[in-house]
Every structure is written in C-alpha cells, then in structure tokens.
N, C-alpha and C positions, 0 to 999 in steps of 0.2 A: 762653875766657871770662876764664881771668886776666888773659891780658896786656890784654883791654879793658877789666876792672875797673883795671889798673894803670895803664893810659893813664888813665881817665876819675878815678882817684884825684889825679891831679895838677889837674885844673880843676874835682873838685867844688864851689871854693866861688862859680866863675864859675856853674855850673849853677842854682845857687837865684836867681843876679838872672835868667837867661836865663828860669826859668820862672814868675818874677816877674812880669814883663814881658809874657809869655805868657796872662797872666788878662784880660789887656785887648784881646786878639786879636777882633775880631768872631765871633758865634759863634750858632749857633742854642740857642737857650736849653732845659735840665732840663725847667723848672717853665715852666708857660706858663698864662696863665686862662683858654683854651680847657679846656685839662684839671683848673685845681686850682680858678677860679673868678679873683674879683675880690682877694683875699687870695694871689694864687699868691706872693708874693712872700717870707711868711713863712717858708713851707717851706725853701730854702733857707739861709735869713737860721738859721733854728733850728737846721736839720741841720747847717749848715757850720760856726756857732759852735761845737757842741757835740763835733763829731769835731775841731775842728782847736785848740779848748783844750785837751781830752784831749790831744791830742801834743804840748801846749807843757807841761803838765803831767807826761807820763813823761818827758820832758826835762829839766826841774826837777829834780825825786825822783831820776833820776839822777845829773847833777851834782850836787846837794845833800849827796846819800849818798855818793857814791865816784867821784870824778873821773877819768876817763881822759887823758890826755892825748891830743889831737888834732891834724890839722896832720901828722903824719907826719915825715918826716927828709928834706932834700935833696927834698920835691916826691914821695916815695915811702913806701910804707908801713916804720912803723917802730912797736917797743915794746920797752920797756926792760922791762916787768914784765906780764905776764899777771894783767888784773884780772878777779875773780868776784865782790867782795864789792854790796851793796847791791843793787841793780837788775839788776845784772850774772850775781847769782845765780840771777834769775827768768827771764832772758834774756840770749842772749849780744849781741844788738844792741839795745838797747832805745833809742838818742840814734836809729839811724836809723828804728826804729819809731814815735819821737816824731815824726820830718822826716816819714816818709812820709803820719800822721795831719796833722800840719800843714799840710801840701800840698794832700790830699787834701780837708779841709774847705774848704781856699778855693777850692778847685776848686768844689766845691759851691756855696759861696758864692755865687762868679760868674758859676754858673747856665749853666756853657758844658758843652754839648757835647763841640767840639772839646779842651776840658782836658783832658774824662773821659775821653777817649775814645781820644785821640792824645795827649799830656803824661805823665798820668800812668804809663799802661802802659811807655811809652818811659823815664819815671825809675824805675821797680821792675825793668828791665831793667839799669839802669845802676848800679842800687843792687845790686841780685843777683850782679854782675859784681867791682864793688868786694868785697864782701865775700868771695868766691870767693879774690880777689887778699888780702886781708887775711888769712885763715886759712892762705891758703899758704904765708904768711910765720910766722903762730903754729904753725903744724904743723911748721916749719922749725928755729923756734927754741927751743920748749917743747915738743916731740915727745910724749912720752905724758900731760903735764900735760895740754897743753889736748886729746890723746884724751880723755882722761877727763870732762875740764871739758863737751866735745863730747857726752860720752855721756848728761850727766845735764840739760844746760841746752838748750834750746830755741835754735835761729837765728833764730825771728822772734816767735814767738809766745809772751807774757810767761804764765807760770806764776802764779797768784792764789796757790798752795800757802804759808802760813807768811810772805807778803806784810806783815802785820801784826804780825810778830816782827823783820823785817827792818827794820821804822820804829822798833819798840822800842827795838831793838837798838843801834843807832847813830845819831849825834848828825846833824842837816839842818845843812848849813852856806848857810846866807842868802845872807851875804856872799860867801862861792866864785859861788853861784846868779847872784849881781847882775855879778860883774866877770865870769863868761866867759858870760854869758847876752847882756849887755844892747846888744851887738849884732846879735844872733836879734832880740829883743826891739825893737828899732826897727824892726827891717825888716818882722816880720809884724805889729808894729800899725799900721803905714803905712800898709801894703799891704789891711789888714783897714777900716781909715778910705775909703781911696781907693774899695773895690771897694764898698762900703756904697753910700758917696754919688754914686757916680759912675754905679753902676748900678741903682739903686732910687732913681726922684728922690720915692717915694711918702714916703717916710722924712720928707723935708724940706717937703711938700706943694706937690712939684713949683716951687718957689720956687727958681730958681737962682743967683739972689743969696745967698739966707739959705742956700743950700749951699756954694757959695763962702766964704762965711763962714765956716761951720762950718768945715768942711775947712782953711782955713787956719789958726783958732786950736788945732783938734787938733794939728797939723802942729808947729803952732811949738812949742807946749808939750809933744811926743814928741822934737824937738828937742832944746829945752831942760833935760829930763832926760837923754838920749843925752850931751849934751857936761858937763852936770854930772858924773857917772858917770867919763865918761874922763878928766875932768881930777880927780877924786878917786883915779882908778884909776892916773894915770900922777906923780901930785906923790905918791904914795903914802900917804895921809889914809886911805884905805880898800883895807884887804889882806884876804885870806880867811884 
C-alpha cells in the first residue's frame, strides 16, 4: 500500500480533474421520481450541497488555523515540521477529509450511481494508500513525536472534543484561506454550477436558453474573481 500511496502521491492533483470529469459520465440516477415523486430532484440538490460545503468548510478552518504545507518535495512526500496544532489537533488528516466530503457531495449532487459506487470507493482507496505512504515518511522522520501524536489524534475521524477552544485559541487567517484556497475554490464551484444546470434543467424551467445563459454569466464572474485573486496573489497586493 505504500508504495501505491507513493505512486498515486505524485498525480494526486491530476486525480481531482479525472474525477471531475467523471460526474458527467452517463449514469443511472440515486434519486429517481419513480421512488422520491415529482420533487426527486431536491433530494440530491440538498444532500450534495450540504455534505460537500461541510468539506469545503473543514478545509477552510484548516488552512485558516494552521497551514500545512502541501505539494510535497521532488513529486514525493515530504515535511519539514510535524503539524498538530488547529484542526490538525482533532485530526490528523482533516484537508483530505475535507476532499473526500467535497467529492462525495457532488457525487450526490449528480445523482450518479456509477460515482457512488465505482469513483468514490476507488478515491478512498487511493486516499488510504497515500496516507499509508505519508506517515511512513512521518514515522521515519519524527519517530516517537508523531507515535504519540498517532496515539492521541484520530486518522480520519475529526474529534468535536475542545473544538471550540481550538477556534478561541487561535487567530483564522482569511487571507492565507483565499491565496491557497481559491483554486479548490474555482474548480468546485464550476463544477457545482455545471452539474446543477446541466443536470436538473427543472431549476431553469427546462428553458435551455435561459440555462445557457445562466451558466455562462456564473462562469465568467467565477472567472473573473479566479484571475483577480492570482494577479493580487502573484504582483503581491495580497499576502497572508
């Protein structure tokens, strides 16, 4: 398992457009109104929103509070410092618990089958495997720090314990939030636009003009902020 988490550590960031991509697969649908009625469409529409902000939101509250550095070294896992503090203290993975939330609602979203069913399992495999490789390397090089760290924090499942001390505690940085977010941040609300309108034309009152429409003015103006953002982030106007 490590050396596949160590392989698949090198192209996870190709993986998230792959299953991106993947939402639009033809698929036999969740929710259908054979079984939810004339309304089947909300179901979805509710559950997917609500699980896949929740993981753009532990995502946040992570970076916000205590930044990891990511991206690894040479294409391979690397860490200069073993972090526990913020989120990190409730959980030792909580950014890929965020991804996996995130995923996992637009799975829902898109009302596919074949996501839930084949996608997903196959990314918590590949997420399992990284991680595997990842601690091999912290077990390697913080030897009974992060035993310990191991013994008291959780691997996937975030700790609510003192949760509310941990916000107290320490300052949310926005700014950090916005320059290493806000390309997450383009992609799943694209991706969250595209799979709305694309797939529930009930939204738009089956009007594929006025979706068309829609769709593109969201488009441009998620754009628009995206390349505002990087040219603040790269002429350096906005640092965290």
């Amino acid at each position: 398992m490590i050396s596949i988490g160590n392989f698949f550590f090198k192209y996870r960031n190709f993986l998230f457009i792959f299953l991106y991509l993947a939402l639009f697969i033809p698929s036999p649908r969740v929710f259908t109104p054979e079984s939810f009625g004339e309304s089947y469409y909300l179901w979805p529409i509710i559950i997917g929103l609500i699980i896949t902000v929740t993981g753009q939101a532990i995502r946040g509250a992570t970076i916000g509070l205590a930044y990891i550095v990511r991206g690894g070294k040479d294409k391979k896992v690397y860490a200069e410092d073993l972090v526990t503090q913020g989120i990190f203290n409730h959980c030792r993975n909580p950014l890929y618990v965020g991804n996996i939330l995130m995923l996992t609602g637009v799975g829902i979203l898109s009302n596919s089958v074949l996501y839930l069913v084949i996608f997903i399992p196959l990314f918590l495999f590949i997420y399992q495997a990284i991680v595997l490789a990842e601690e091999n390397f912290l077990r390697h090089k913080f030897g009974q720090q992060f035993d310990a760290y191991c013994s008291r924090v959780n691997r996937w499942f975030i700790n609510l314990k003192n949760l509310g001390q941990t916000f107290k505690g320490m300052k949310f940085n926005a700014k950090r939030w916005i320059l290493k977010e806000y390309n997450t941040q383009f992609v799943w609300l694209a991706g969250i636009a595209l799979v709305l309108l694309t797939r529930y034309p009930e939204i738009t009152d089956f009007d594929t003009n006025f979706r068309n429409v829609l769709l593109t003015i969201i488009l441009i103006i998620l754009v628009l902020i995206y390349l505002t953002v990087r040219y603040l982030k790269k002429s350096g106007k906005l640092v965290a």
